[in-house]
Phi, psi and omega in degrees: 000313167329285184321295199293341161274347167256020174236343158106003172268037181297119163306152152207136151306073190253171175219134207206133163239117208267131196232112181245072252229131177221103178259176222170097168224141163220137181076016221090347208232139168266137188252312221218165186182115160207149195217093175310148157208132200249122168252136202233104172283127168216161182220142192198146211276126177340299202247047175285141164265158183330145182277347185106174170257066157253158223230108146335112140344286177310324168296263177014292177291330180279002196262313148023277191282334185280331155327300197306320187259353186256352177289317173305354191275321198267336199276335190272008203268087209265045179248323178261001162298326202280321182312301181294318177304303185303327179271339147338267182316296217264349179243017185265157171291152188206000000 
């Protein structure tokens, strides 16, 4: 303990799970809810100054990547199939 305070490398450990939420409301009424969560270990030296508000590259990418799994979710959903038939019948041209 000595060593590691007096060369300035005491670890700290965080742990976080970033929660990625896709709501879907008309009118009040929830059509559609599904919530990716990503868990994130970093580890940084006690006396490191702050990293910024930046977004991980790797989050970044995985939040991404979630789009790719939640349009299908949304397109098979049949409350916003039920949405889309209604905005059809009353605005479409026919």
């Amino acid at each position: 303990m000595l060593a590691g305070g007096s060369l300035g490398i005491i670890p700290i450990v965080t742990n976080k799970d970033f929660v990625l939420r896709y709501e879907i409301f008309v009118n009040g009424e929830k059509l559609f809810d599904h919530q990716f969560t990503y868990n994130v270990t970093d580890v940084k030296n006690l006396f490191s100054g702050p990293n910024g508000n930046t977004l991980d590259p790797e989050l970044f990418e995985w939040a991404s990547k979630t789009i790719e799994e939640v349009a299908p979710m949304i397109q098979q959903n049949t409350k916003i199939q039920n949405l889309i038939e209604e905005y059809n019948y009353y605005f479409t041209k026919k």
